[in-house]
C-alpha positions in Angstrom: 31.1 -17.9 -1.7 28.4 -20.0 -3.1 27.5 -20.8 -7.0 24.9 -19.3 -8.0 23.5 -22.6 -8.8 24.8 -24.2 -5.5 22.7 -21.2 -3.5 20.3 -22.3 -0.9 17.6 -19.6 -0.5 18.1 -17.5 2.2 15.7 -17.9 4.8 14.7 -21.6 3.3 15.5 -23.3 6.4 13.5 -25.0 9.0 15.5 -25.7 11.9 16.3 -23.8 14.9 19.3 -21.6 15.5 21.0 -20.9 18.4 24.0 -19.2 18.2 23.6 -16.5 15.7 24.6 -14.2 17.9 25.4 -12.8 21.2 22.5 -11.9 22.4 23.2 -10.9 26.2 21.4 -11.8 29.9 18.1 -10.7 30.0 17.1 -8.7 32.8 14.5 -10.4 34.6 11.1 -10.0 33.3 12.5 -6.0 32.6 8.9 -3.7 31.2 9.2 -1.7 28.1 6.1 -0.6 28.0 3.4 -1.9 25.7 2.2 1.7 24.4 5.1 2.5 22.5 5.3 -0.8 21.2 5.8 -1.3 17.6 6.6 -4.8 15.2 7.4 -4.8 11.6 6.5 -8.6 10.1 7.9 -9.4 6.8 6.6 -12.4 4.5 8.2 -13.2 2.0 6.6 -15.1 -0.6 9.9 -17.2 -2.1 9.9 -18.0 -5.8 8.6 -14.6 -7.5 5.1 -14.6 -6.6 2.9 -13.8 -9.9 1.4 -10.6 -8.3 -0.1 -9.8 -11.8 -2.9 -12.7 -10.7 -3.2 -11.6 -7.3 -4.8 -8.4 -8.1 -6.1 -6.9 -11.3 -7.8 -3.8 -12.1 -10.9 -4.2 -13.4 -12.5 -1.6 -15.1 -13.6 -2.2 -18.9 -10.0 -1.2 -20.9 -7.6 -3.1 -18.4 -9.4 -6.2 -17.5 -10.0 -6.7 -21.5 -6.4 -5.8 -22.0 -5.3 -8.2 -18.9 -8.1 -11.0 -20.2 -6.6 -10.6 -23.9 -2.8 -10.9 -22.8 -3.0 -13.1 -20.1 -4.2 -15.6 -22.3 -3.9 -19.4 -20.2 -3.2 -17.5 -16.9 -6.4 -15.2 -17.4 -9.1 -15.2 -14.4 -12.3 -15.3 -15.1 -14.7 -13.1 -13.3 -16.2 -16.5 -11.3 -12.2 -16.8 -10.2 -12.4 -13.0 -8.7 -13.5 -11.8 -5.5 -16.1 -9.2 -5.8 -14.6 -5.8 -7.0 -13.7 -3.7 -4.2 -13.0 0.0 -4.6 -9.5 1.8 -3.9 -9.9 4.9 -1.5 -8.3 7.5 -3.6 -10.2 7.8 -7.5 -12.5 4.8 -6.6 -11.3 2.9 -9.2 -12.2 -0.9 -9.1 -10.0 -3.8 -8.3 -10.8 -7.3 -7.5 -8.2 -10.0 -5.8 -8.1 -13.5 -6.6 -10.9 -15.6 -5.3 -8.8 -17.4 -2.9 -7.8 -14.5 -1.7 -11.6 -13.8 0.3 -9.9 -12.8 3.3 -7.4 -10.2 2.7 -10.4 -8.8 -0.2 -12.6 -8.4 2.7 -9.4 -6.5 4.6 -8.5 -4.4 1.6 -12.6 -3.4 1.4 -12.7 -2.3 5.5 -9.5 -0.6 5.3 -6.7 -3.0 7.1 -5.1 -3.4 4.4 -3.5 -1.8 1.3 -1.7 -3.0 -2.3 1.6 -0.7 -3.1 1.8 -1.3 -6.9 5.0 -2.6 -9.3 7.4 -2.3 -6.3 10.8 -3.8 -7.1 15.0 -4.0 -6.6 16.3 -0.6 -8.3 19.5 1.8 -9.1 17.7 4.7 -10.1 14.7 5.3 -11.5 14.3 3.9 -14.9 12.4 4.0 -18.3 11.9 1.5 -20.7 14.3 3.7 -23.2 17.2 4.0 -20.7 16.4 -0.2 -19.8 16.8 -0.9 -23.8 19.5 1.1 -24.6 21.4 0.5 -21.7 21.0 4.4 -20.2 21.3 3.8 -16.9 22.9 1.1 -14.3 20.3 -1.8 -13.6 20.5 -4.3 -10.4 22.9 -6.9 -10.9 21.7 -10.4 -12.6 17.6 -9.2 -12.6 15.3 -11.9 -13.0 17.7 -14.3 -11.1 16.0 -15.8 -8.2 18.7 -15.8 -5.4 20.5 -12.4 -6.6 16.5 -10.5 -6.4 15.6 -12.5 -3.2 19.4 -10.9 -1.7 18.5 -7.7 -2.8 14.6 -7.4 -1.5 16.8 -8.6 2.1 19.4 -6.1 1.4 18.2 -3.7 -0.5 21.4 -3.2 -2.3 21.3 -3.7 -6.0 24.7 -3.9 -7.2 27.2 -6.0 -5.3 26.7 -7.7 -2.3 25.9 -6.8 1.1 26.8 -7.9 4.5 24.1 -6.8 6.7 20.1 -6.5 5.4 18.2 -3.5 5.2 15.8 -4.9 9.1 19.6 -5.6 10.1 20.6 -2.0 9.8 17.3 -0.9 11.0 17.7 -3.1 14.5 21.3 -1.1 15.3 19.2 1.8 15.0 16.4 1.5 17.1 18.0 -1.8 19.8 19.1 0.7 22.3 15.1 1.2 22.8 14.8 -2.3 24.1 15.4 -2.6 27.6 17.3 -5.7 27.2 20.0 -7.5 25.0 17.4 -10.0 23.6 17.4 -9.9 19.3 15.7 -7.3 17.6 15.3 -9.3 14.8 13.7 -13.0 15.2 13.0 -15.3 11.9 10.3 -18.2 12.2 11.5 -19.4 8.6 14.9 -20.0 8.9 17.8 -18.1 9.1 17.9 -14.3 7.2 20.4 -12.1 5.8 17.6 -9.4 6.2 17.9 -9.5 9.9 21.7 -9.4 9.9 23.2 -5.8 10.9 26.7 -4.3 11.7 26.1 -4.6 15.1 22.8 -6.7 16.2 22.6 -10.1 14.9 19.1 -11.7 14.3 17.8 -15.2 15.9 16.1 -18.2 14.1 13.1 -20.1 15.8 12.0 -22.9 14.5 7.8 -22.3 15.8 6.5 -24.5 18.6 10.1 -25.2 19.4 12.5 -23.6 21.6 15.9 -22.3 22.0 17.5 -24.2 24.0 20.1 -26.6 24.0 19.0 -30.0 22.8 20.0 -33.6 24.7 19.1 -32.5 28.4 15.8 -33.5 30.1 16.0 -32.0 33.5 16.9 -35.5 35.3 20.3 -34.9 37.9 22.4 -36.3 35.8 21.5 -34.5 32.7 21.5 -31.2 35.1 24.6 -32.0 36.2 26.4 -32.5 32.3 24.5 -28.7 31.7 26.3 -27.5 34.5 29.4 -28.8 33.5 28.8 -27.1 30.6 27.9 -23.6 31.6 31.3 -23.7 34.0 33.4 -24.8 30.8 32.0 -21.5 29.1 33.0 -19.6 31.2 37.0 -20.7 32.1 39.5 -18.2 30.5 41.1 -20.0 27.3 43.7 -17.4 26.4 42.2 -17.6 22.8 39.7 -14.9 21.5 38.2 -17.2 18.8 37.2 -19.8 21.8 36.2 -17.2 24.0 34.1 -15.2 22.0 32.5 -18.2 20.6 31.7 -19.0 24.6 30.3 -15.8 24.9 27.8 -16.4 22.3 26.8 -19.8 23.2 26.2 -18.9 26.9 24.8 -15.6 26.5 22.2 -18.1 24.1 21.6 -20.2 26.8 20.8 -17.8 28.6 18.3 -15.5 26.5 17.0 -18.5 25.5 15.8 -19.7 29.4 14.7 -16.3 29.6 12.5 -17.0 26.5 10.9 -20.0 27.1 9.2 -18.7 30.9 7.6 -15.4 29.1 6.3 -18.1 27.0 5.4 -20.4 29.8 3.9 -16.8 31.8 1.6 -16.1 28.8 -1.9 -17.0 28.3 -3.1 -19.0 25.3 -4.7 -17.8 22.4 -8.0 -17.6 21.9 -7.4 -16.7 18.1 -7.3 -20.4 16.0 -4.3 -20.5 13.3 -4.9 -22.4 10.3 -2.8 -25.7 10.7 -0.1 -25.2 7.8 3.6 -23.9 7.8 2.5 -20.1 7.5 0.2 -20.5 10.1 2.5 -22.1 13.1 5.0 -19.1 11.7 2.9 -16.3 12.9 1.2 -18.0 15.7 4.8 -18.0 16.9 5.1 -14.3 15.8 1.7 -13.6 17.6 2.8 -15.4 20.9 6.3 -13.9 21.0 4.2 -10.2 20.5 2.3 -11.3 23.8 5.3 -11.4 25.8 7.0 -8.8 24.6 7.2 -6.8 28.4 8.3 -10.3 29.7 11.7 -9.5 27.4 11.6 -5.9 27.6 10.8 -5.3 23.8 10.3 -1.4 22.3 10.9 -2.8 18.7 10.6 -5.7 17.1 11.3 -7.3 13.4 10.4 -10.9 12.2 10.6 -12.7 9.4 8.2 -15.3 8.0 7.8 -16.8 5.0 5.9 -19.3 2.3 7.4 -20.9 -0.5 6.8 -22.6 -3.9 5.9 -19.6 -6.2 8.1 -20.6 -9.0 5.5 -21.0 -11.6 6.6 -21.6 -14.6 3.7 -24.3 -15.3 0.9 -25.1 -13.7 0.5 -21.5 -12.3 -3.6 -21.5 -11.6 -3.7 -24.7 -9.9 -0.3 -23.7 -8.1 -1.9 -20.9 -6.7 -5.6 -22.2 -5.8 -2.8 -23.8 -2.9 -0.6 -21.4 -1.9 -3.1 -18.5 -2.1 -5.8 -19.8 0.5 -2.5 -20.2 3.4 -1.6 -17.0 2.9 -4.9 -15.4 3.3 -5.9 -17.3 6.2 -3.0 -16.8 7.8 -2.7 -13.1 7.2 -6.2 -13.0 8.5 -6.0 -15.0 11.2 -2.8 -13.0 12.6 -4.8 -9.8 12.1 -6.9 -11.1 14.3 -4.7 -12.6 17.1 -3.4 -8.9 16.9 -6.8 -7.5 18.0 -6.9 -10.0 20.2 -4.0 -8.9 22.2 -4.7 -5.0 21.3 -1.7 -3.9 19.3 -3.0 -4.0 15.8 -2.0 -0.9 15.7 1.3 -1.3 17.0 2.3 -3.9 14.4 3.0 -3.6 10.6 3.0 -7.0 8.3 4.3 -6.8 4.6 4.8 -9.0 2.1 8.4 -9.2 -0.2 8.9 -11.5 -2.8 11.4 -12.5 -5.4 10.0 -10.6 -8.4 6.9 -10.8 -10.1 6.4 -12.8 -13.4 6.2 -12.2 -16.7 2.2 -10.9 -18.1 2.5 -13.4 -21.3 2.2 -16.9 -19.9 4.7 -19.7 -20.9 3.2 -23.1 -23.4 3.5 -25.3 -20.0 0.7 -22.9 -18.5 2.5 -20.3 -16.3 5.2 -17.2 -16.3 8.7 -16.8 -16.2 11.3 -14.7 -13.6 10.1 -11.4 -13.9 10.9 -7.6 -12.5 8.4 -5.2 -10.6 5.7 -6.7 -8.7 2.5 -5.8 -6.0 2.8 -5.8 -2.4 0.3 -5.8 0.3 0.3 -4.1 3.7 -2.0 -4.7 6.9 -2.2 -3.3 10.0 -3.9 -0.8 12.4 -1.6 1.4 11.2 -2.0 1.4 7.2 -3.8 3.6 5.7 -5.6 0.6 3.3 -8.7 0.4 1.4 -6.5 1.9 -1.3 -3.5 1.3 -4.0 -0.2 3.2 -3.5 2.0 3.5 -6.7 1.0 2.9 -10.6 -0.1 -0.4 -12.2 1.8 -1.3 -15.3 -0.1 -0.2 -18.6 -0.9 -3.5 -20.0 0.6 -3.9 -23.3 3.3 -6.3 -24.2 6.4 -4.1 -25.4 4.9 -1.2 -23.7 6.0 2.0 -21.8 6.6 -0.3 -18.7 7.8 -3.2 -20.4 11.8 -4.3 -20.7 11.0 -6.3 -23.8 7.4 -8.2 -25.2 6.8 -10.1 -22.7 5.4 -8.0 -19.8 8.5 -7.7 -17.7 7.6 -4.8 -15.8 10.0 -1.8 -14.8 9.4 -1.2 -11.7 8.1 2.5 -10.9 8.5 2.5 -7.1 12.0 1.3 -5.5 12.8 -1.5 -2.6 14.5 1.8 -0.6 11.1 3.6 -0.5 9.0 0.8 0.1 11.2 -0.2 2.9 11.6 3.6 3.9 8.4 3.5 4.3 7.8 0.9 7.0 11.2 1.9 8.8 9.9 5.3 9.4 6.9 4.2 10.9 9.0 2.0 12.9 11.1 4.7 14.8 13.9 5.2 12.3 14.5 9.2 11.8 14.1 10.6 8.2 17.8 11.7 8.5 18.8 8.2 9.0 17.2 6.6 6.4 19.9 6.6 4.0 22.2 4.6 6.8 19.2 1.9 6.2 18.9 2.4 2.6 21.9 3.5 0.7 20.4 4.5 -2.7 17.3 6.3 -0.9 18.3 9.6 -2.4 18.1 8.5 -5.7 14.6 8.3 -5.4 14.2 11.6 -3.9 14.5 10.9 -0.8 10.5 10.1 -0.8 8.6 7.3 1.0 5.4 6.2 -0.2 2.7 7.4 2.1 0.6 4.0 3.0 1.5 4.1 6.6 0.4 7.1 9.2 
């Protein structure tokens, strides 16, 4: 077990993983047919993104209420995209100006906001919060315990599979080969880890294989070696299952890299940063997904450095342009290869931050926060779930600093997408534990 202080953040690294777990041969080039193809894509925005300035309500009471509390963090209507109208009460909203692209997606309907989203027990007022009515997640506003539980979607305790981990035993037997359900561009993910499927970590524009052979005859010959070694009888289960995996990895990943080498290029251009390689991967691994006889797919992406706790605007006037463009730019490699409707993207994060901002210019760890959708599939142009009322020691605050409760859960935010995905409504609760505390009631952003 790790410190608290001594944990690395899950999903942090970089590098390329091979053996995770054992992912089987591949059939050869086995079809699972693209029309009943569907993706789930997850980013998650590591630190606690401060989804209070990525997009604000704008009518008269709450943008002089935000402008008022806000204070140093407050946008200016120049640092706003032009107000865009939700579907349902056409009340007015505007994202943050480097935010153009997913603005312009929110206002053609690709793309929705699901309000004050966030890790809970039960539903929970301010008065049960205060006077410590009713069980809360363990160590809230605690980056690596919050970042666990938006991967887990366990609050209390810890878990040893994620909530896309339980989702992939579900739905692997509709892939028409052993090849990982799950697949991570960002490192490796407890999300991705279930009870009997195991996800895979690709580092993008690299490839699975084994490193330290370059095809000559002698280095074909030392791969050979190996590949016999793997597969001698040892006596001891530890080696041999740890054989298995490594040669059923070889193996997957051969098969791999020619439905890559088979697939024609993208036309769609990726902005050249980290989030941008991660879903051109994402995008190019969609392409050949017949090649490896994919039904379902879940991957993992992801873009760090949202701790604000100074320096928050000029923090974000970085991070917030590669995120839209590479949202946008995905969306558009999905048109390109004519499943945006098959594929769902999402965003998670730590927690939002607190409304008040800190003397150093930003916001501190913080509780419920605002998550966007995108895809063929959403029903966007609109705002699922409640903002917070804006007032410092409020109905939705924990304290008087705009810590806000959240009003919508993890479960049925994740419900959501997994039953869009395939998963059965009576199976939901093997995904998400605590879904019946919640009434057993997804959101509605997804047809």
């Amino acid at each position: 077990m790790l410190s608290r202080r001594g944990f690395v953040k899950v999903g942090a690294a970089s590098v390329a993983s091979l053996a995770l777990r054992p992912f089987g041969l591949l059939p050869a080039l086995a079809q699972s047919g693209s029309s009943g193809y569907r993706a789930l894509v997850c980013v998650f925005l590591f630190g606690g993104n401060d989804s209070n300035n990525m997009v604000i309500p704008v009518d008269d009471v709450n943008f002089q209420a935000y402008t008022k509390i806000r204070g140093s963090l407050a946008l200016t209507s120049s640092e706003l995209t032009q107000t865009v109208y939700a579907a349902s009460g056409n009340a007015p909203y505007a994202f943050h100006s480097d935010l153009t692209e997913l603005a312009s997606m929110f206002a053609n309907k690709e793309l929705a906001v699901v309000a004050n989203v966030g890790s809970l027990v039960q539903p929970t007022t301010r008065t049960q919060y205060q006077q410590q009515q009713a069980p809360v997640p363990l160590n809230l506003f605690s980056h690596s315990d919050q970042q666990l539980q938006w991967q887990t979607s366990i609050p209390s305790g810890h878990s040893a599979t994620g909530w896309a981990g339980r989702a992939a035993d579900l739905v692997s037997s509709q892939n028409s080969s052993n090849f990982p359900t799950f697949l991570s561009v960002a490192g490796n993910s407890l999300m991705g880890t279930g009870a009997t499927t195991q996800p895979v970590a690709l580092s993008p524009g690299q490839s699975l294989d084994l490193k330290g052979f370059n095809g000559t005859p002698a280095s074909n010959a030392r791969l050979s070696a190996l590949e016999n070694l793997l597969t001698l009888e040892t006596g001891l289960k530890l080696v041999q299952a740890s054989n298995a995996v490594l040669s059923d990895s070889i193996n997957d990943a051969k098969a791999l890299d020619a439905a890559l080498a088979k697939a024609t290029p993208l036309k769609t251009t990726f902005p050249k940063t980290g989030l941008g390689a991660q879903l051109q991967q994402v995008a190019q691994i969609i392409q050949v997904r017949d090649g490896l006889g994919m039904n379902r797919q879940i991957f993992f992406a992801s873009l760090g450095g949202f701790d604000t706790h100074t320096v928050e605007l000029e923090t974000h006037k970085q991070l917030y342009p590669q995120l839209s463009q590479a949202l946008a730019a995905f969306s558009n490699a999905l048109i390109e290869l004519g499943v945006e409707n098959n594929v769902t993207t999402f965003t998670e994060s730590d927690f939002s931050r607190t409304f008040q901002p800190t003397t150093g210019d930003g916001s501190d760890h913080a509780w419920g926060s605002h998550h966007l959708v995108m895809g063929g599939a959403v029903k966007g142009g609109d705002v699922y779930g409640k903002f917070p009322t804006f007032v410092l020691g409020g109905p939705d605050d924990t304290d008087t600093r705009g810590r806000w409760i959240p009003t919508l859960a993890i479960d049925q935010y994740g419900a959501t997408l997994c039953q869009w995905f395939g998963i059965a409504p009576g199976d939901l609760p093997k995904v998400f534990p605590n879904f019946a505390n919640f009434g057993s009631q997804t959101i509605g952003f997804l047809g």
